[in-house]
MDAnalysis code that builds the backbone (N, CA, C; Angstrom):
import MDAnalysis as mda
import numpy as np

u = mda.Universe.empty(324, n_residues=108, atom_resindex=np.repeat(np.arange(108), 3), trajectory=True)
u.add_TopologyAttr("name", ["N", "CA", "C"] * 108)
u.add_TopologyAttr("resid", np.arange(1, 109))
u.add_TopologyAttr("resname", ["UNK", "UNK", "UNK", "UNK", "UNK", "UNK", "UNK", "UNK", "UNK", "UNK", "UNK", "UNK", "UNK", "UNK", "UNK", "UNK", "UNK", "UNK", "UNK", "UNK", "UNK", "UNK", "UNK", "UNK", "UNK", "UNK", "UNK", "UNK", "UNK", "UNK", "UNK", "UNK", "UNK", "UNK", "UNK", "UNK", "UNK", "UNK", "UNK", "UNK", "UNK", "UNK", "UNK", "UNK", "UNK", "UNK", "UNK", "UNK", "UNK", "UNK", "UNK", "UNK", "UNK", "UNK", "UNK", "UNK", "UNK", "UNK", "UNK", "UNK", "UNK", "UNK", "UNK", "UNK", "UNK", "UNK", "UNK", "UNK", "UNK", "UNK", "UNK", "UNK", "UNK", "UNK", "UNK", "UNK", "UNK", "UNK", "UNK", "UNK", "UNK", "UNK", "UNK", "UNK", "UNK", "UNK", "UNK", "UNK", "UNK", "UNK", "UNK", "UNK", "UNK", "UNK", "UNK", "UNK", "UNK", "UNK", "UNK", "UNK", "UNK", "UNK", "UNK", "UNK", "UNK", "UNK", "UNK", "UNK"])
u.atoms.positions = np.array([
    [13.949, -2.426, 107.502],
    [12.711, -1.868, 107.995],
    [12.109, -2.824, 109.024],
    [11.779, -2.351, 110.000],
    [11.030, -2.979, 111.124],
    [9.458, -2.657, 111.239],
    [9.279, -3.184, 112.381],
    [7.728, -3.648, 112.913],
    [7.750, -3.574, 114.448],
    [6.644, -3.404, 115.038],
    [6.431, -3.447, 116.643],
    [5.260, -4.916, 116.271],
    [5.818, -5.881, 117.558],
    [5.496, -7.379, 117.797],
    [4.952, -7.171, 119.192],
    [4.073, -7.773, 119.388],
    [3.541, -7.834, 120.935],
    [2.797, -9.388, 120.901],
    [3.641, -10.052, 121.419],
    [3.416, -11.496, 121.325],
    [2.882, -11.524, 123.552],
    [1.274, -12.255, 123.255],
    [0.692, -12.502, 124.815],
    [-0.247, -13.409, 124.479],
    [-0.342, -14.025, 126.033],
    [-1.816, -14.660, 126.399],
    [-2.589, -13.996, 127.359],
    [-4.102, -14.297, 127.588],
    [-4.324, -13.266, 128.235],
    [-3.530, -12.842, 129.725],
    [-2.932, -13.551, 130.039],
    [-2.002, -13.021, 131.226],
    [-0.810, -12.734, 131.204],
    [-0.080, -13.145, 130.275],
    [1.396, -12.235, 130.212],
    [1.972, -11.674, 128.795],
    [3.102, -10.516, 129.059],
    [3.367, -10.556, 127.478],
    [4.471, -11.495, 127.420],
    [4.890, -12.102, 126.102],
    [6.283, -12.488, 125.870],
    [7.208, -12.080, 125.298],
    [6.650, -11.083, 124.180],
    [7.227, -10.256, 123.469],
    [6.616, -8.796, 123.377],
    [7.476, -7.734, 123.135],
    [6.803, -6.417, 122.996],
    [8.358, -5.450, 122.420],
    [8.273, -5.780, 121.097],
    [9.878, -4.998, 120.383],
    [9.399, -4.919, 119.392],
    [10.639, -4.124, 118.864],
    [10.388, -3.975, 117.192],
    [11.266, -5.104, 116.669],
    [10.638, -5.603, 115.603],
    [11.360, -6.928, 115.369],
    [11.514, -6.619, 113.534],
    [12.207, -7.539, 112.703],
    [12.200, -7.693, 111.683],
    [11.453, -8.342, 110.591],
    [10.837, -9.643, 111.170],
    [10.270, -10.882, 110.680],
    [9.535, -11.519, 111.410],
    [8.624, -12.518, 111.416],
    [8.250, -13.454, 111.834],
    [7.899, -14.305, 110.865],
    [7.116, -15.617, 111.485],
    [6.947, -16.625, 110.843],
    [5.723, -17.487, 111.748],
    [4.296, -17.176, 111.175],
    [3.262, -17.826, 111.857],
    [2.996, -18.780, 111.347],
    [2.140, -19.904, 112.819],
    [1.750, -20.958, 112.563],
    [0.010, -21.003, 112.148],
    [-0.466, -20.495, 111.153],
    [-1.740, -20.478, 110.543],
    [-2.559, -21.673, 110.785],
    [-3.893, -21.659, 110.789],
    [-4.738, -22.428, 110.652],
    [-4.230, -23.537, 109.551],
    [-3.977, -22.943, 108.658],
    [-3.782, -24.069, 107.229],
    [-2.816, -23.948, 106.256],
    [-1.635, -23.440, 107.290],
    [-0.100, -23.643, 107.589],
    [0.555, -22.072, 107.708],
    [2.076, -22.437, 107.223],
    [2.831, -20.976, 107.712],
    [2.789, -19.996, 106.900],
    [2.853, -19.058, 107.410],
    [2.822, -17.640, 106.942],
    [3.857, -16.805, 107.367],
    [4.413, -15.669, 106.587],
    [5.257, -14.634, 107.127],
    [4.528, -13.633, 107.055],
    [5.079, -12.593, 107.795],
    [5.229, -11.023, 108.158],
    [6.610, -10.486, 108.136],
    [6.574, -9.355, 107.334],
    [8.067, -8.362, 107.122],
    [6.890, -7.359, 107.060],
    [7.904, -6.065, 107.268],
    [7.356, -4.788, 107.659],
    [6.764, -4.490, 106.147],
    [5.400, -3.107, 106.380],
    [4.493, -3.216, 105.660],
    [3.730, -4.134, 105.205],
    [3.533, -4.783, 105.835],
    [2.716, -6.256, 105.116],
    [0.936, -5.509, 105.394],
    [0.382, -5.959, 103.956],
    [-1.046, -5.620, 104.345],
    [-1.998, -5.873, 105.635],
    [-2.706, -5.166, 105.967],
    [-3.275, -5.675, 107.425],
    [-4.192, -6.933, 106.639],
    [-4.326, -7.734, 107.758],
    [-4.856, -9.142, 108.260],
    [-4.904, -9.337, 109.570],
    [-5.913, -10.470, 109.618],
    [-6.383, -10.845, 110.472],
    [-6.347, -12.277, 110.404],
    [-6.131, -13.175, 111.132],
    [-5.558, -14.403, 111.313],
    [-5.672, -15.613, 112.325],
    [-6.658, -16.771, 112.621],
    [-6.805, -17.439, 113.044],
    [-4.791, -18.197, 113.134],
    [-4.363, -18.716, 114.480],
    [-3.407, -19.534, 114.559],
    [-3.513, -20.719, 115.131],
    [-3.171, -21.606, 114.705],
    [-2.969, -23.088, 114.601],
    [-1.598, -23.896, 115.780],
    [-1.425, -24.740, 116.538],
    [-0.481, -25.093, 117.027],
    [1.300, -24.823, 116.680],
    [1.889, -24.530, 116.733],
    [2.999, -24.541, 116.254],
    [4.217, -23.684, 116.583],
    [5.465, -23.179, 115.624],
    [6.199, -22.754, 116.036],
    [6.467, -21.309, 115.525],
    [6.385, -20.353, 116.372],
    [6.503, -18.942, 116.075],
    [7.848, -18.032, 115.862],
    [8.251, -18.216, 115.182],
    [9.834, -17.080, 114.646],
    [9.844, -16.076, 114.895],
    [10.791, -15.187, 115.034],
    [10.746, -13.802, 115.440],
    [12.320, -13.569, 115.104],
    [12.042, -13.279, 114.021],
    [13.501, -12.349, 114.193],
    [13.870, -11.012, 113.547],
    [15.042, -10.729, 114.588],
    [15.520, -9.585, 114.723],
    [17.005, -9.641, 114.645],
    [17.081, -8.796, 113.063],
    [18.636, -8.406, 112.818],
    [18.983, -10.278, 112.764],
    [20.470, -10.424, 113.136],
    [20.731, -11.873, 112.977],
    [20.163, -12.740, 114.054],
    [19.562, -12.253, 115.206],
    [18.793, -13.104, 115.975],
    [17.817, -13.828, 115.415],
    [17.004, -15.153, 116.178],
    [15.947, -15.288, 115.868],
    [15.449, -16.516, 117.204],
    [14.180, -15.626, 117.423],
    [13.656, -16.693, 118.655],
    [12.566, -17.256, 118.489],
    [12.388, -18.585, 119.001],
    [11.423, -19.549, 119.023],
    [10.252, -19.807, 119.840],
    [9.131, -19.254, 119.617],
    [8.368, -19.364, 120.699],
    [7.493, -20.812, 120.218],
    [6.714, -21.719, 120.936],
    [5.935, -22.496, 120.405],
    [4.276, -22.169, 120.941],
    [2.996, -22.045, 120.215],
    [1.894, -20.915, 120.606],
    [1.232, -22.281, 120.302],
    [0.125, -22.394, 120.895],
    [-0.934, -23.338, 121.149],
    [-2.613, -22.486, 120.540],
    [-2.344, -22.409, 119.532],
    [-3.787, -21.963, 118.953],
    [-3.642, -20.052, 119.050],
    [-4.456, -18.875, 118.745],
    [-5.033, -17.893, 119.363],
    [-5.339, -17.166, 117.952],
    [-4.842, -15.850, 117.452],
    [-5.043, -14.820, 116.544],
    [-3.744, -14.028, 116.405],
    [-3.864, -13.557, 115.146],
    [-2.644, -12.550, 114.784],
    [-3.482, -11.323, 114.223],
    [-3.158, -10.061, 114.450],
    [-3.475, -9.128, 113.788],
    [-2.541, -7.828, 113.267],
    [-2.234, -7.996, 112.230],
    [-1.611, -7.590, 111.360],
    [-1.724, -6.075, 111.236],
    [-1.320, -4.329, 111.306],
    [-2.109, -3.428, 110.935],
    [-1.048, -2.413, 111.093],
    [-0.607, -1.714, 109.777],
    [0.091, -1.415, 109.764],
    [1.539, -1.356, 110.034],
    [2.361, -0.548, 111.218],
    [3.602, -1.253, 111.609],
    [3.768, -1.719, 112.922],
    [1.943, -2.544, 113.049],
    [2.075, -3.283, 114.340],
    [1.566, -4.583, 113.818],
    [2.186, -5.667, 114.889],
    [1.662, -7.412, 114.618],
    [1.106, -7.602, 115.985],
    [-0.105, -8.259, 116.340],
    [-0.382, -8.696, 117.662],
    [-0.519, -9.984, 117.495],
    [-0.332, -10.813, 118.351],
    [-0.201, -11.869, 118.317],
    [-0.153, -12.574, 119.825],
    [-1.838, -12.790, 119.916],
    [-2.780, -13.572, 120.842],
    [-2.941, -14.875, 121.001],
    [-2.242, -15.292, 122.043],
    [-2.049, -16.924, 122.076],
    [-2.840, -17.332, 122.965],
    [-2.948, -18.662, 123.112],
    [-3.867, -18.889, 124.135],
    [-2.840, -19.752, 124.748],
    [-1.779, -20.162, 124.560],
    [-0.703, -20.431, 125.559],
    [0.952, -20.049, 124.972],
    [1.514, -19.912, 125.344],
    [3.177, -19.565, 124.588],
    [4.014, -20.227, 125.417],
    [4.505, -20.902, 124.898],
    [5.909, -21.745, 125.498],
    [7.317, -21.151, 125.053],
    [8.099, -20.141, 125.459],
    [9.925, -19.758, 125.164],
    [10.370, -20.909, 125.143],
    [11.439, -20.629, 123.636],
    [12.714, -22.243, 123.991],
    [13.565, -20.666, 123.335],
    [14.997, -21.634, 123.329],
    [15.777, -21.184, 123.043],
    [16.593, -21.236, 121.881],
    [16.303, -22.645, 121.169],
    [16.298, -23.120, 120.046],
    [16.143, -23.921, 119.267],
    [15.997, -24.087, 117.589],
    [14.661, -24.708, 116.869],
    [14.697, -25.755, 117.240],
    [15.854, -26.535, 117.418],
    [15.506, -28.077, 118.207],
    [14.645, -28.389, 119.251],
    [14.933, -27.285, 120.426],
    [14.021, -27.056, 121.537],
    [12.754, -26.833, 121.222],
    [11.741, -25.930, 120.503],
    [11.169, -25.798, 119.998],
    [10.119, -26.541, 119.186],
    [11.044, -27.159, 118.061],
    [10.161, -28.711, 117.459],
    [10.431, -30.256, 118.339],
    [11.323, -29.961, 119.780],
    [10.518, -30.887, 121.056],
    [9.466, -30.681, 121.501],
    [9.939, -28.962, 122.389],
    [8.028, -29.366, 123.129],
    [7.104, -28.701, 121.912],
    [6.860, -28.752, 120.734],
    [5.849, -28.862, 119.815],
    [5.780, -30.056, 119.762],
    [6.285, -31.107, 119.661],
    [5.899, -32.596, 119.339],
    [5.123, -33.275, 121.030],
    [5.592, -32.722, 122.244],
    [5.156, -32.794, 123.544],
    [3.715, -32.295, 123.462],
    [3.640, -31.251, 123.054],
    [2.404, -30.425, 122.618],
    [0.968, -31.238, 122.142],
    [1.565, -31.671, 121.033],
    [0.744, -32.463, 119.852],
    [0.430, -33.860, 120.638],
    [1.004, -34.259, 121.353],
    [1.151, -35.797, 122.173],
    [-0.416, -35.418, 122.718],
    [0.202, -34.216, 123.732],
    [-1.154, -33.962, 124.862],
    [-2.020, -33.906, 124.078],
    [-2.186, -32.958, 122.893],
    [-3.642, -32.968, 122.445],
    [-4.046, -34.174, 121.780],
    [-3.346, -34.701, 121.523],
    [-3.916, -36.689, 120.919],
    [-4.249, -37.055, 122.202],
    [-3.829, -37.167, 123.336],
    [-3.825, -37.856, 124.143],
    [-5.175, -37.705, 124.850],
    [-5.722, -36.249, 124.608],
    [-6.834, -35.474, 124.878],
    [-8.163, -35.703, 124.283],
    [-7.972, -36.256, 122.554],
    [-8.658, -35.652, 121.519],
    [-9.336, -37.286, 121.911],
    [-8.494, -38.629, 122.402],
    [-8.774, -39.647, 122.484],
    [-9.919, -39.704, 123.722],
    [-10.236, -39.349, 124.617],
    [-11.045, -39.370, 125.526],
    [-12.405, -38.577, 124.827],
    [-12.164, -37.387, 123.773],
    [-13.408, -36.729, 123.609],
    [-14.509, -37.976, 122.543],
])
């Protein structure tokens, strides 16, 4: 059983399929989605976003936004999305990620 995914920031999409799974990066850690999952609503946290489909599975890395959950749709509002290609790639520029915002958090 599937799901329709529409993974964007406000300027582009990155995703827009029916997918199988995911795997969000929550405020106060990970969470899944498989089809039928109760609706929610969802603050997201830095990290690494799963998506898979059938034996695929792709890695996006999302910099903060919202998920909304509702029926056999997931939205999922980033406020930045980085594509890799795989989880190694992935938990790099997430650790690149995390640098900048230390590097950031130190000046505030």
């Amino acid at each position: 059983m599937t799901f329709h995914l529409r993974l964007c920031t406000p300027d582009k999409t990155f995703f827009d399929a029916e997918t199988d799974g995911i795997v969000c990066p929550g405020l106060n850690g990970y969470f899944g989605v498989l089809a039928r999952h109760l609706p929610l609503i969802s603050g997201l946290g830095t990290g690494v976003l799963k998506v898979r489909t059938g034996s695929a599975t792709q890695y996006f890395v999302i910099d903060g936004g919202m998920t909304e959950v509702n029926g056999h749709e997931v939205d999922v509002l980033a406020n930045a999305v980085f594509p890799t290609t795989t989880a190694a790639e992935a938990e790099e520029k997430l650790e690149k990620l995390k640098d900048q915002h230390q590097k950031l958090t130190q000046f505030t």
